[in-house]
LUMMIKE-929015 format. One line per field, with one value per residue: residue number from 1; x, y, z of N, C-alpha, C, O in turn. Coordinates in steps of 0.02 Angstrom, whole numbers. Layout:
<recs>
num <- [NUM,...]
n_px <- [X,...]
n_py <- [Y,...]
n_pz <- [Z,...]
ca_px <- [X,...]
ca_py <- [Y,...]
ca_pz <- [Z,...]
c_px <- [X,...]
c_py <- [Y,...]
c_pz <- [Z,...]
o_px <- [X,...]
o_py <- [Y,...]
o_pz <- [Z,...]
</recs>
This chain:
<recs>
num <- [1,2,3,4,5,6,7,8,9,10,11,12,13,14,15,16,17,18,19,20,21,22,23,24,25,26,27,28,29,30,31,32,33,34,35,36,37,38,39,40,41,42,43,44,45,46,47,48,49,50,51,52,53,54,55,56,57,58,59,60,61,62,63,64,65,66,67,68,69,70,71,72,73,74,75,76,77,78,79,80,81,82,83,84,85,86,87,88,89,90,91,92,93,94,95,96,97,98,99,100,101,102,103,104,105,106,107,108,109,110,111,112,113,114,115,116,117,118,119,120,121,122,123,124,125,126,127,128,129,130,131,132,133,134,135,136,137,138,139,140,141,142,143,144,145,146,147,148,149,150,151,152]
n_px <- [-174,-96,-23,64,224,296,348,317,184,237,296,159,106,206,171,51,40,118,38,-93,-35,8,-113,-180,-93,-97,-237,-319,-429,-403,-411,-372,-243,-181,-212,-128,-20,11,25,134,234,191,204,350,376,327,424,516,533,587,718,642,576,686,682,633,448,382,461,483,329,336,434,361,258,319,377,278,177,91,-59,-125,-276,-451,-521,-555,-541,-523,-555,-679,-723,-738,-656,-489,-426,-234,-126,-28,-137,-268,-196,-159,-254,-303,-188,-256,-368,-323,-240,-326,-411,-309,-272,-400,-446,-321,-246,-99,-29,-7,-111,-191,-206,-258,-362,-442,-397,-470,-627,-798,-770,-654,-673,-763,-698,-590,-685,-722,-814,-888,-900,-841,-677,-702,-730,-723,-592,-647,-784,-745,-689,-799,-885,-828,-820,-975,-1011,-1057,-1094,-1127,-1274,-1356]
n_py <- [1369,1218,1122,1026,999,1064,982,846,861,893,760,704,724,681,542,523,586,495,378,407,420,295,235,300,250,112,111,73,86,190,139,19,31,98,-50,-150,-92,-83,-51,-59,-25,73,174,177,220,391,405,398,476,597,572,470,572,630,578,544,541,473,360,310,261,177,75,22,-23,-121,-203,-221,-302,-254,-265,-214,-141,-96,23,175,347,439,446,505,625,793,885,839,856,869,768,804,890,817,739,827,878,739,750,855,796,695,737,811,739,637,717,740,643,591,495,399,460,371,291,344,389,256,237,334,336,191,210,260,374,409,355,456,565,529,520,626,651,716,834,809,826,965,1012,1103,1094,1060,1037,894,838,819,761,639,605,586,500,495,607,775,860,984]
n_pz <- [318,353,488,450,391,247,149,183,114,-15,-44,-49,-141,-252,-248,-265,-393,-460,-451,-509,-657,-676,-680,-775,-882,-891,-891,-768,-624,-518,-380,-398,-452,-333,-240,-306,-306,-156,29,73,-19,-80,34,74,-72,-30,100,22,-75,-115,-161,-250,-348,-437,-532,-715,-711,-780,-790,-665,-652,-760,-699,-584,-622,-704,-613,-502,-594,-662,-756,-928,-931,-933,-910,-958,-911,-985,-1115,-1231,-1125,-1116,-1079,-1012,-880,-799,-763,-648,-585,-547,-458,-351,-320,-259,-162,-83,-10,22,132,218,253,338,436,497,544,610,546,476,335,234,260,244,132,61,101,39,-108,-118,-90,-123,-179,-238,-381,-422,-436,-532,-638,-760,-853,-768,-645,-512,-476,-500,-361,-231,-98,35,19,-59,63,145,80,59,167,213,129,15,-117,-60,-37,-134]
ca_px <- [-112,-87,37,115,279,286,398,268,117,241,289,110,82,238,128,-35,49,119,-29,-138,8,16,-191,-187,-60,-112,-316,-356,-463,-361,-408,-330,-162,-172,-216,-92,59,31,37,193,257,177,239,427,379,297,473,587,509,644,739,638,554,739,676,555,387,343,517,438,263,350,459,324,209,337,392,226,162,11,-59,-161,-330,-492,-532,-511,-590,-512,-604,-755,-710,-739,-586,-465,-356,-166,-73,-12,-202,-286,-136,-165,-342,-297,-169,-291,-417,-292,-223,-401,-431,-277,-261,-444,-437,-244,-200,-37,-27,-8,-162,-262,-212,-259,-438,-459,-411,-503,-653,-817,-745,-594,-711,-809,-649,-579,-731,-692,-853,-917,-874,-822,-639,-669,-763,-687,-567,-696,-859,-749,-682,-869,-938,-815,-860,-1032,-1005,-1092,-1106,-1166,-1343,-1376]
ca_py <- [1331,1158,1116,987,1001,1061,901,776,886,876,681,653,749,661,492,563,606,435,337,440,401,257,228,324,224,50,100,41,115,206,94,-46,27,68,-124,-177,-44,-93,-19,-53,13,166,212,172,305,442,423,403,540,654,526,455,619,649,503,559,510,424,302,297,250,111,28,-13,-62,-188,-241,-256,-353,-214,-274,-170,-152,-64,77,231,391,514,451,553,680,836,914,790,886,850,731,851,930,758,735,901,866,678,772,896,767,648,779,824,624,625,772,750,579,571,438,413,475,297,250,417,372,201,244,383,285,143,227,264,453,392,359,490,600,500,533,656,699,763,896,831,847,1038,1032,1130,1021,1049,992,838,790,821,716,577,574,580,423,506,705,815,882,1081]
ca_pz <- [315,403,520,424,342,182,114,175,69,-80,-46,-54,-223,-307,-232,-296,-475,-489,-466,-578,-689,-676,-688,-868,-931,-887,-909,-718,-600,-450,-308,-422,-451,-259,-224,-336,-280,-99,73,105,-78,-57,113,59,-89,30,124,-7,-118,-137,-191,-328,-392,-481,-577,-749,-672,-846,-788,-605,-652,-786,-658,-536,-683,-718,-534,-474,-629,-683,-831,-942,-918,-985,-877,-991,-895,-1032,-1174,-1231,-1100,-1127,-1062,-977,-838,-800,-714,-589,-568,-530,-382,-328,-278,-221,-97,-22,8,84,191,262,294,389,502,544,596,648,523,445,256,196,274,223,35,20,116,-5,-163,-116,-93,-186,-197,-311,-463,-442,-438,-582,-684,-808,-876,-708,-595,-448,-448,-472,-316,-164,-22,81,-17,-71,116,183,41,79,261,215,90,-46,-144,-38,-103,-124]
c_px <- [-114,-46,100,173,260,306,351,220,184,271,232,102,127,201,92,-14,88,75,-91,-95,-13,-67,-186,-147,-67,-195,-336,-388,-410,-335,-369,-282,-142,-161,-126,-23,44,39,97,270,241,207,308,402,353,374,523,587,556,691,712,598,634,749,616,500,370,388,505,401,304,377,437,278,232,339,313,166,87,6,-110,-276,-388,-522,-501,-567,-555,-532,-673,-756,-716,-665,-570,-399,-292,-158,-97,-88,-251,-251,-161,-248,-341,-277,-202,-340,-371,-262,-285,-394,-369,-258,-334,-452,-371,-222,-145,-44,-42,-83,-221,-265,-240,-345,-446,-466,-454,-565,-698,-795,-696,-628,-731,-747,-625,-650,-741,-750,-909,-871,-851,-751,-607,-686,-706,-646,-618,-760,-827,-732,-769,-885,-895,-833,-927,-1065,-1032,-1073,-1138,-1210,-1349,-1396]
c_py <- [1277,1146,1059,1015,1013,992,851,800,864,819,661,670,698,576,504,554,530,369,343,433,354,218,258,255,150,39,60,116,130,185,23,-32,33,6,-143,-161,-92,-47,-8,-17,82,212,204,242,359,459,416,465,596,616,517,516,643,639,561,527,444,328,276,234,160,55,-2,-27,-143,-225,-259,-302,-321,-248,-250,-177,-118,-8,142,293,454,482,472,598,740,885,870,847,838,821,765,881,878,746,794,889,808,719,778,844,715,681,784,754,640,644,768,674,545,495,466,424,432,267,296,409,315,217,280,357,214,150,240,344,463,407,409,562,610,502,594,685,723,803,908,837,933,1053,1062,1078,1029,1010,923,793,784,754,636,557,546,520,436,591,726,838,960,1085]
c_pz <- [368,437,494,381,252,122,108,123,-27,-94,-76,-112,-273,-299,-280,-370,-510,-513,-512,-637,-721,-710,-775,-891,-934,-886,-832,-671,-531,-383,-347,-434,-379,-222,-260,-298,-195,-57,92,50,-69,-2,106,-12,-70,44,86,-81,-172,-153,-263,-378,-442,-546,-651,-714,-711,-825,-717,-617,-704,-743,-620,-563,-687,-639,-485,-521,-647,-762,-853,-923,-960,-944,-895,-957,-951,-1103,-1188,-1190,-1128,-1134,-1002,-920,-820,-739,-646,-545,-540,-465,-344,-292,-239,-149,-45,8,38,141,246,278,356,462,525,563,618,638,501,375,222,209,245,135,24,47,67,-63,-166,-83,-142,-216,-273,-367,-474,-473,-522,-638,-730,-836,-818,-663,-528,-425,-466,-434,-257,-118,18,70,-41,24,151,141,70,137,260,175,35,-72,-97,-95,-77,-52]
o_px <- [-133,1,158,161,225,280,338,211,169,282,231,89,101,206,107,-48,87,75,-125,-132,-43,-69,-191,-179,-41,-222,-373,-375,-384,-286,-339,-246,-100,-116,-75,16,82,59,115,325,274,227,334,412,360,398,578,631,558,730,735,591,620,785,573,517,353,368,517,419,299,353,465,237,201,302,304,119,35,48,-157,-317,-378,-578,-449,-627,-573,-510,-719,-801,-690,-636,-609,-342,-296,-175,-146,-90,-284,-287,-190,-276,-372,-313,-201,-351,-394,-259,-286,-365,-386,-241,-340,-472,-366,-199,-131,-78,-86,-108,-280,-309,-255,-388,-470,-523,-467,-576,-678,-807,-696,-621,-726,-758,-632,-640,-801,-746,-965,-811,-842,-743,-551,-680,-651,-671,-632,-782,-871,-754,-785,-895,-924,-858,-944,-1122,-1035,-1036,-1188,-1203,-1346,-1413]
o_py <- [1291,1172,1053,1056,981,970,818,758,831,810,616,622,675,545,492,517,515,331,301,443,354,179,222,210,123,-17,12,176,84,196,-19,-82,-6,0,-144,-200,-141,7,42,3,132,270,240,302,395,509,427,484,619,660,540,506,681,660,602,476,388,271,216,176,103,-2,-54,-52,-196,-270,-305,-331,-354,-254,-252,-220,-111,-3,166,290,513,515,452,636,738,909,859,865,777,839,761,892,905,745,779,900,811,726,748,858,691,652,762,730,654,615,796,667,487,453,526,378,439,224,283,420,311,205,241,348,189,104,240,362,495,459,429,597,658,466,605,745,745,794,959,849,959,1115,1035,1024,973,963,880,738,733,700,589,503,497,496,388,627,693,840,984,1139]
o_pz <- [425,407,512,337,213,71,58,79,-76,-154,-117,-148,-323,-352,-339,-406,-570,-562,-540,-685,-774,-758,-825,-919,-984,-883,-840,-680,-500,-347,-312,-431,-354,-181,-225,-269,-189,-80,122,67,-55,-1,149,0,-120,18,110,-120,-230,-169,-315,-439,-489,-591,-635,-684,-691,-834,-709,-603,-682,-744,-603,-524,-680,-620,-444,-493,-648,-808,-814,-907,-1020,-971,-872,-973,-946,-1150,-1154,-1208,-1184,-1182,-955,-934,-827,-682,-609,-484,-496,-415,-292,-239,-186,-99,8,67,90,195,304,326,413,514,579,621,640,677,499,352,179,173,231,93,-35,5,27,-84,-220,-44,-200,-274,-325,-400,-532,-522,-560,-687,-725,-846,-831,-653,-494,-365,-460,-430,-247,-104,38,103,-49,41,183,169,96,154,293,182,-5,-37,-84,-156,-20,-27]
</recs>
């Protein structure tokens, strides 16, 4: 268990589950709805969380589609997939791996997500017919440190 607040871990998930959202439904690659959303967008939803999770996600993810001017793209990682996991299950792994970033180098959340998504880790995450976002939090924060997969 971490010392952080439980609130911030499920801020960052309703984060996490918007942007993977948001990425399906406009076909971009993760670090580009990141780019796009902004540092300073993101960190207003982190802290206003409990707020807009009241919201459907689907009415979320649309409103900052439109307000930040996403326009569709061609980056489909759930086609030809094998088995495509959920929303929620994609976030869920973003979290833990932005949590680890943050508490071991004593950034702020906002800054541990946009390194993370804008990373070569993202894709590999986001890659659907490989196996690395069933890899362990540990084997993915190592591998990100390490800039690549760890090898056997």
């Amino acid at each position: 268990m971490t010392g952080r607040e439980p609130k911030l871990d499920n801020d960052l998930f309703f984060v996490c589950s918007v942007i993977e959202h948001i990425g399906r439904a406009t076909k971009h690659r993760r670090a580009d709805v990141v780019t796009a959303l902004g540092k300073d967008v993101i960190s207003r939803y982190l802290e206003l969380a409990d707020v807009y999770h009241c919201e459907p996600i689907e009415s979320i993810a649309a409103d900052l589609i439109e307000k930040r001017d996403i326009v569709p793209g061609n980056f489909d990682n759930t086609a030809g997939a094998v088995s495509v996991p959920a929303v929620f299950d994609i976030a869920k792994v973003y979290k833990r791996l932005i949590v680890n970033v943050a508490e071991n180098s004593g950034i702020a959340l906002a800054d541990a997500l946009v390194s993370v998504y804008t990373s070569w880790i993202s894709d590999k995450i986001s890659d659907y017919g490989c196996s690395m976002y069933y890899e362990s939090p540990e084997y993915l924060y190592l591998s990100y440190v390490d800039g690549e997969p760890l090898k056997d």
